[in-house]
BALUMMI-485643 format. One record per atom (N, C-alpha, C): residue in one letter; atom name; x, y, z. Coordinates in nm, 4 decimals. Example, Ala and Ser with C-alpha at 12.3 -4.5 7.8 and 13.67 -1.06 7.14 Angstrom:
% residues 2
<node rofi="a" zami="N" c1="1.3190" c2="-0.5690" c3="0.7800"/>
<node rofi="a" zami="CA" c1="1.2300" c2="-0.4500" c3="0.7800"/>
<node rofi="a" zami="C" c1="1.3200" c2="-0.3300" c3="0.7800"/>
<node rofi="s" zami="N" c1="1.2850" c2="-0.2250" c3="0.7080"/>
<node rofi="s" zami="CA" c1="1.3670" c2="-0.1060" c3="0.7140"/>
<node rofi="s" zami="C" c1="1.2900" c2="0.0030" c3="0.7870"/>
% end
This chain:
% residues 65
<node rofi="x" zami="N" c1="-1.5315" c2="0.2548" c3="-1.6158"/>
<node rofi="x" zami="CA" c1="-1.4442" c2="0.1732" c3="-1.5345"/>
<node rofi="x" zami="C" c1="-1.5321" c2="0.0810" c3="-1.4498"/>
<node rofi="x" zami="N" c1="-1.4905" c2="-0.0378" c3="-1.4684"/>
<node rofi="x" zami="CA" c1="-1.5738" c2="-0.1224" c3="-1.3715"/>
<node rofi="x" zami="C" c1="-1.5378" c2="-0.1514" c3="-1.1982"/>
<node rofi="x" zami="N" c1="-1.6472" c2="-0.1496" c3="-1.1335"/>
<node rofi="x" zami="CA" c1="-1.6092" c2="-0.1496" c3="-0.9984"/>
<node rofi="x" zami="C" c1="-1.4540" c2="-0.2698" c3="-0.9601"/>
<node rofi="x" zami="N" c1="-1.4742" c2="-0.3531" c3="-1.0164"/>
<node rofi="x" zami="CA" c1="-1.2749" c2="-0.4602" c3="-0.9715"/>
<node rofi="x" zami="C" c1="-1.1811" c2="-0.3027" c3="-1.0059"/>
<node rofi="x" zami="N" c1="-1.2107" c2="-0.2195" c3="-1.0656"/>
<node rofi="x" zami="CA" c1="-1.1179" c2="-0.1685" c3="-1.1142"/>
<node rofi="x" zami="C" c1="-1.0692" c2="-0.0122" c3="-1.0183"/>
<node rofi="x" zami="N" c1="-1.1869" c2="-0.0215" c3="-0.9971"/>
<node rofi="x" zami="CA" c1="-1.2085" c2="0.1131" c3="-0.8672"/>
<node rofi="x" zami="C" c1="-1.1581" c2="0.0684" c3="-0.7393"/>
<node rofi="x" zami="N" c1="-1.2353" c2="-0.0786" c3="-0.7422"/>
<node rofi="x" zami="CA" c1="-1.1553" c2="-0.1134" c3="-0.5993"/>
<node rofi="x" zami="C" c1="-0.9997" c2="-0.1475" c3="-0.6067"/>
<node rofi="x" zami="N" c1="-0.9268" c2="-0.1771" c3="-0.7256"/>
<node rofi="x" zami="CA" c1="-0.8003" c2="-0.1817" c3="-0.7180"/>
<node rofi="x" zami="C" c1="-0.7780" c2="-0.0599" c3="-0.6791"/>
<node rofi="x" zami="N" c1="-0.8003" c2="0.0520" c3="-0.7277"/>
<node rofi="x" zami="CA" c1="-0.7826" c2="0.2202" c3="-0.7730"/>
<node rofi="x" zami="C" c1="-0.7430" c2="0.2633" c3="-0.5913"/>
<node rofi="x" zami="N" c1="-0.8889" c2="0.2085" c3="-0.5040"/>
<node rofi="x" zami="CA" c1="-0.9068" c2="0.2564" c3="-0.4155"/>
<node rofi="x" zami="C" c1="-0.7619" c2="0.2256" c3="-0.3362"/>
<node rofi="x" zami="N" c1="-0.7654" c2="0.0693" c3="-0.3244"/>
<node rofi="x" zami="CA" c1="-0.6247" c2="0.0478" c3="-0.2748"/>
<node rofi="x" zami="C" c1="-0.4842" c2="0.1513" c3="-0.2790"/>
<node rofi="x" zami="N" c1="-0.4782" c2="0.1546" c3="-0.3787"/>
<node rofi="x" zami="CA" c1="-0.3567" c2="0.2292" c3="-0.4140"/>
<node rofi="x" zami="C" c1="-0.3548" c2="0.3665" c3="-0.3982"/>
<node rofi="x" zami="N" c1="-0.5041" c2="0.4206" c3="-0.3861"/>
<node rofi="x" zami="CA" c1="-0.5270" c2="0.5177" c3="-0.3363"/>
<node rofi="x" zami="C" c1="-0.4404" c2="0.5480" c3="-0.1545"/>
<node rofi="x" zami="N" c1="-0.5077" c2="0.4262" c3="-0.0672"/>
<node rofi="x" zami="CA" c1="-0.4841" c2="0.4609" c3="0.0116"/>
<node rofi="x" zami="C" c1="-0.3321" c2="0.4224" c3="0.0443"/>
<node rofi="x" zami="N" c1="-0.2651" c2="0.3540" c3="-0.0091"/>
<node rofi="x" zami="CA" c1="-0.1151" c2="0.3445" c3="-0.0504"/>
<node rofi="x" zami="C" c1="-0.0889" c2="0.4369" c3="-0.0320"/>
<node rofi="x" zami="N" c1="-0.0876" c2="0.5597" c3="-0.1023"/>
<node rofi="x" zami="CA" c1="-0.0579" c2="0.6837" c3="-0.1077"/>
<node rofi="x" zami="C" c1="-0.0708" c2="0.8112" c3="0.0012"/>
<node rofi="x" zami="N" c1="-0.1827" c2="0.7308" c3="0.0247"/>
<node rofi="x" zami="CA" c1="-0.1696" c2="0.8443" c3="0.1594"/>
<node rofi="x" zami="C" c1="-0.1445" c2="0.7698" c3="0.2366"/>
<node rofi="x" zami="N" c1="-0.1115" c2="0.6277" c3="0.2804"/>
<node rofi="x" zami="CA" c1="-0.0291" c2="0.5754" c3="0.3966"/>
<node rofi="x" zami="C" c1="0.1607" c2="0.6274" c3="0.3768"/>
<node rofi="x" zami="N" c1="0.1717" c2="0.5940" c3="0.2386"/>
<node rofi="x" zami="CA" c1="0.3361" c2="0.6418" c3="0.2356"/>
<node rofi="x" zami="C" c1="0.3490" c2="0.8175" c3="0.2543"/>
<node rofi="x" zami="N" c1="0.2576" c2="0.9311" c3="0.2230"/>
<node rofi="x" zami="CA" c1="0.2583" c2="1.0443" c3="0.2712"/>
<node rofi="x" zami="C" c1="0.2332" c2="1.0097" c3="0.4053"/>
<node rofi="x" zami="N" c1="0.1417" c2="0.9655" c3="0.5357"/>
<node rofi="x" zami="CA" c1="0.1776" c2="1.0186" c3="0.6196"/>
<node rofi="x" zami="C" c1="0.3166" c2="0.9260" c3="0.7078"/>
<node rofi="x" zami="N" c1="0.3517" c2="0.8151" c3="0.6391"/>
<node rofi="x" zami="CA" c1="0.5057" c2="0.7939" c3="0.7077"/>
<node rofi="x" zami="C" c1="0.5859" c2="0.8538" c3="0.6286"/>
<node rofi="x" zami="N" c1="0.5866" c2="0.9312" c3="0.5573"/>
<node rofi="x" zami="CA" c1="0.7190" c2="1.0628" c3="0.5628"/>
<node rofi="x" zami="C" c1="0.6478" c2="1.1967" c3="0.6055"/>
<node rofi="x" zami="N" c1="0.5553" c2="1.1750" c3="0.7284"/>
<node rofi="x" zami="CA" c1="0.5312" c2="1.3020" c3="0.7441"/>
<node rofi="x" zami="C" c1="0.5980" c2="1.3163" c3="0.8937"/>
<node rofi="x" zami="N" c1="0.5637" c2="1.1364" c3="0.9159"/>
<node rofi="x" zami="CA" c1="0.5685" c2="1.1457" c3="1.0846"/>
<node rofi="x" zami="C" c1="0.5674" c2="0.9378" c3="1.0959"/>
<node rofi="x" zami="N" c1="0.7011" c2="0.9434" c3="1.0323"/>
<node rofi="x" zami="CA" c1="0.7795" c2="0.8276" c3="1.0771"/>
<node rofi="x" zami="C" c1="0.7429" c2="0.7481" c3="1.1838"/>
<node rofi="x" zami="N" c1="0.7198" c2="0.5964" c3="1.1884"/>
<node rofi="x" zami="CA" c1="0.6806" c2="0.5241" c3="1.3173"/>
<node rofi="x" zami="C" c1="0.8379" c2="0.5164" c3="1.3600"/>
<node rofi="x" zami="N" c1="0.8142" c2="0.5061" c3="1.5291"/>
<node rofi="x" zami="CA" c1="0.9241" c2="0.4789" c3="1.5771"/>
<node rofi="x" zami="C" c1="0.9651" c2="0.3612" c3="1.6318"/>
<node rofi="x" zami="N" c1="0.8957" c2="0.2287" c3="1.5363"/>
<node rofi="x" zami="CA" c1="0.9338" c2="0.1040" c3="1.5594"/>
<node rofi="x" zami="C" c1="0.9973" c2="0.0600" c3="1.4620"/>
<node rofi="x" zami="N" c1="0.9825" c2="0.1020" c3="1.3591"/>
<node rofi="x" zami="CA" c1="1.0429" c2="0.0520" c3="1.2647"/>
<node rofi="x" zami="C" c1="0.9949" c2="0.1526" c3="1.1014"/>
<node rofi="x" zami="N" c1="1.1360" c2="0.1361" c3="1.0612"/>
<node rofi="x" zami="CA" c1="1.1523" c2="0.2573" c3="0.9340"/>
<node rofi="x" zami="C" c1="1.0343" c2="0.3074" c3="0.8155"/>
<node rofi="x" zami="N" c1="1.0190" c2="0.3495" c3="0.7605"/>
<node rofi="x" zami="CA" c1="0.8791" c2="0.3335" c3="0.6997"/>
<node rofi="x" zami="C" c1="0.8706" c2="0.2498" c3="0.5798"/>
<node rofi="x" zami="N" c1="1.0196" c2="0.2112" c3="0.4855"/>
<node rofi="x" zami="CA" c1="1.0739" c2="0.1044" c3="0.4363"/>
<node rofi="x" zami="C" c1="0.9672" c2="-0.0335" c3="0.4527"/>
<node rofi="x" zami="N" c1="1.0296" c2="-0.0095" c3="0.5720"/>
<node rofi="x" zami="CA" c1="0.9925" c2="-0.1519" c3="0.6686"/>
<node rofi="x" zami="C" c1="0.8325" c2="-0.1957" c3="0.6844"/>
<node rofi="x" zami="N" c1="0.7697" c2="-0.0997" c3="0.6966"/>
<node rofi="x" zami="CA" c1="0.6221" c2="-0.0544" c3="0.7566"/>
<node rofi="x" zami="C" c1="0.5633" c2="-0.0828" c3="0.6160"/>
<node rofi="x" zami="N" c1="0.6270" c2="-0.0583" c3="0.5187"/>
<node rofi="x" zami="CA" c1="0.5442" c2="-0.0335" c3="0.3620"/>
<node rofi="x" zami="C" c1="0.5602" c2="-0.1937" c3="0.3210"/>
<node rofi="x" zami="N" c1="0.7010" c2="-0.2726" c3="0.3618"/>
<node rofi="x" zami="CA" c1="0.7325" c2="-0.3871" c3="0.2903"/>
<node rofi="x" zami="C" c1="0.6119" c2="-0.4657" c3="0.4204"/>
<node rofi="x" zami="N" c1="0.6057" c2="-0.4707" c3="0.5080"/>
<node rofi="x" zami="CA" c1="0.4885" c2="-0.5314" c3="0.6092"/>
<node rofi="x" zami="C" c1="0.3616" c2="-0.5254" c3="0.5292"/>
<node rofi="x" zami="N" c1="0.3075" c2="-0.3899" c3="0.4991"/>
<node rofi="x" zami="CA" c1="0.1867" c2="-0.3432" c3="0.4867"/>
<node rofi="x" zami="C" c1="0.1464" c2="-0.4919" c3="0.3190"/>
<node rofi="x" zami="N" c1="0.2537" c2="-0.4628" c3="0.2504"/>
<node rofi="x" zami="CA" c1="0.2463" c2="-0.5134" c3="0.1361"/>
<node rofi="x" zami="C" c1="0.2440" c2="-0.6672" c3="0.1262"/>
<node rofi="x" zami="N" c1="0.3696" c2="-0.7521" c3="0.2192"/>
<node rofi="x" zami="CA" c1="0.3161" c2="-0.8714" c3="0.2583"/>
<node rofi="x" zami="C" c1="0.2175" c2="-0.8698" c3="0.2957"/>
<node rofi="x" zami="N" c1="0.1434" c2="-0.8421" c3="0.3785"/>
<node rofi="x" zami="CA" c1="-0.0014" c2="-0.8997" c3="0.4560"/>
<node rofi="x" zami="C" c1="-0.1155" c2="-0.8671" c3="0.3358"/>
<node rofi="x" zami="N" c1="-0.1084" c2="-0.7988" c3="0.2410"/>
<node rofi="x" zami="CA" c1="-0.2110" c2="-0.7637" c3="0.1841"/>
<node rofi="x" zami="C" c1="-0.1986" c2="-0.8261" c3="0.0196"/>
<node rofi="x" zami="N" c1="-0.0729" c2="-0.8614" c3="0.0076"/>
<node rofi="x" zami="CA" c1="-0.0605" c2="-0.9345" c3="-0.1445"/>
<node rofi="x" zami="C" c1="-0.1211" c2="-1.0165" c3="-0.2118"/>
<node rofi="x" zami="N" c1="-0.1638" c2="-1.1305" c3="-0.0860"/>
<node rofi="x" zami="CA" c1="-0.2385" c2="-1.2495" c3="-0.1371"/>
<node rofi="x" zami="C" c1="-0.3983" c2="-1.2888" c3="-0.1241"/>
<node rofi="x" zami="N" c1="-0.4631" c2="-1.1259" c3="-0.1254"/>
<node rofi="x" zami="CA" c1="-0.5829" c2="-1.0952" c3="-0.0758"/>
<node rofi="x" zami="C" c1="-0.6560" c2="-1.1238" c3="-0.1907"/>
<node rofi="x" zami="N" c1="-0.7977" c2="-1.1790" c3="-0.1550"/>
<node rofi="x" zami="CA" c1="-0.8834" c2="-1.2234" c3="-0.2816"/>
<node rofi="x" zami="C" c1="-0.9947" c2="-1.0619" c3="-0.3150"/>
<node rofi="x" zami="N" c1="-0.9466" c2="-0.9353" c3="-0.1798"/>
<node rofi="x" zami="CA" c1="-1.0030" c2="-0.8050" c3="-0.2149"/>
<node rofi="x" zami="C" c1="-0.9239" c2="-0.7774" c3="-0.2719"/>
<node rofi="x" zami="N" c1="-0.9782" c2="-0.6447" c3="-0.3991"/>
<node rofi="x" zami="CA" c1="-0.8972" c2="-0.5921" c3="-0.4518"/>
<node rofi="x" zami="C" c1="-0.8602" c2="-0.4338" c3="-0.4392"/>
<node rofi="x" zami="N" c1="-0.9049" c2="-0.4386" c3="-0.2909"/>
<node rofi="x" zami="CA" c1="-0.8369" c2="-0.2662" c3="-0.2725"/>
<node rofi="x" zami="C" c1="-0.7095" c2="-0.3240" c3="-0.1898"/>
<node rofi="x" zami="N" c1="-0.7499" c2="-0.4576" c3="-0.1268"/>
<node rofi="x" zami="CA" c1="-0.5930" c2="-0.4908" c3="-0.0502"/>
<node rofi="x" zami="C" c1="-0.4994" c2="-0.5014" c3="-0.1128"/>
<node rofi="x" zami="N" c1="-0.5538" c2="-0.5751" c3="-0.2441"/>
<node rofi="x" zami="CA" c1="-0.4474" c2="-0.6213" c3="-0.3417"/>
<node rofi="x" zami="C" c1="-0.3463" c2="-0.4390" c3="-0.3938"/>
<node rofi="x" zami="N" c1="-0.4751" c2="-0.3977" c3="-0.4246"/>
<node rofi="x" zami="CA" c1="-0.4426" c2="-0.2362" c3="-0.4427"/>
<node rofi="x" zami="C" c1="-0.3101" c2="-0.1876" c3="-0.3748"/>
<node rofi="x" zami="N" c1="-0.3755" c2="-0.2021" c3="-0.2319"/>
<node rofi="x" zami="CA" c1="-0.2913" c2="-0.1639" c3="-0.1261"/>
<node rofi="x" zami="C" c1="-0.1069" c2="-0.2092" c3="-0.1531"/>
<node rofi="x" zami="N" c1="-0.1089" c2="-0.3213" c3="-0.1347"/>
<node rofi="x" zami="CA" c1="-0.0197" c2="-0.4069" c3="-0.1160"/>
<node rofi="x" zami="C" c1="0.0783" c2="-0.2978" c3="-0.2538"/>
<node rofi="x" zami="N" c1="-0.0022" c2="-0.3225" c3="-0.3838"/>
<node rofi="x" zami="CA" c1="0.0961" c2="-0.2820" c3="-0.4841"/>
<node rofi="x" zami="C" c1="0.1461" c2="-0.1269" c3="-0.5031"/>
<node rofi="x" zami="N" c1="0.0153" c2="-0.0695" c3="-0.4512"/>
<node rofi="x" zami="CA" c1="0.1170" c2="0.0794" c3="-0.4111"/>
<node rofi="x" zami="C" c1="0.2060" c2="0.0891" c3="-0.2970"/>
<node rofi="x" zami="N" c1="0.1968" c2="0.0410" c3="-0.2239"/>
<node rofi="x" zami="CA" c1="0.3262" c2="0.0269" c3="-0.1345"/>
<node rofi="x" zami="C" c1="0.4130" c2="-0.0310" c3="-0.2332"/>
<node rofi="x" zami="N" c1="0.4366" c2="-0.0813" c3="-0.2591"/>
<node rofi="x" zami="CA" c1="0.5653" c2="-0.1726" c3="-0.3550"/>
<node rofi="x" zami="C" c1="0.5837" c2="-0.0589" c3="-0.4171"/>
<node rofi="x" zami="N" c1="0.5231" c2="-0.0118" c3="-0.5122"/>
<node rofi="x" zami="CA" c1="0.5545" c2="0.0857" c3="-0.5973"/>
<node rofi="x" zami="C" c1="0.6192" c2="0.2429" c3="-0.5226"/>
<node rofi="x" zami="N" c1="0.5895" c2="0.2766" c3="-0.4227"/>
<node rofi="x" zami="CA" c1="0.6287" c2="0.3931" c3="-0.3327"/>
<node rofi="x" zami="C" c1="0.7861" c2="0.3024" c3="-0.3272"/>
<node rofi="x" zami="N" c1="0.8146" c2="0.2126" c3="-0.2891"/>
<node rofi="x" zami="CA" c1="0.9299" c2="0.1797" c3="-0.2559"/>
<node rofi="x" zami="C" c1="1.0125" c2="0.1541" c3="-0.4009"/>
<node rofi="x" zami="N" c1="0.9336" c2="0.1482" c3="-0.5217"/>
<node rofi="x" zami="CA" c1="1.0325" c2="0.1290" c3="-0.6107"/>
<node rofi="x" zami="C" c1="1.0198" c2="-0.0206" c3="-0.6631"/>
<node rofi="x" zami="N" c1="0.9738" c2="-0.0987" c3="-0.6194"/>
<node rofi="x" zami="CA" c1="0.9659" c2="-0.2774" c3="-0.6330"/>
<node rofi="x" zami="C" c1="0.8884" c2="-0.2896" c3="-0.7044"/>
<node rofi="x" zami="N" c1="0.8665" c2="-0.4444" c3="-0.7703"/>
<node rofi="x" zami="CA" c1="0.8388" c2="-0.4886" c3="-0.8511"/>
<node rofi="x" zami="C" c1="0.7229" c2="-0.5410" c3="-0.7812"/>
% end
């Protein structure tokens, strides 16, 4: 596996444990829905690719395209 590919990996890695700990312990500003669709705008149009990562496991925790 080549490193672009790890660093996508990594992203989505931490996707995963950002959507485990908001269903562990919910922000109380706003839903974790909400927090995941944020996380994913800000990180979509990133030229890194663990952000990019990021961005798409959030989408994917929520079900989106």
């Amino acid at each position: 596996m080549d490193r672009r590919a790890k660093d996508f990996l990594n992203g989505f890695q931490r996707a995963a444990v950002l959507t485990r700990s908001l269903r562990e312990t919910p922000s109380s500003h706003t839903s974790p829905e909400d927090y995941l669709k944020d996380v994913a705008d800000l990180n979509a149009d990133s030229d890194d690719l663990t952000r990019r990562g990021l961005a798409v496991g959030c989408l994917a925790a929520l079900g989106e395209d």
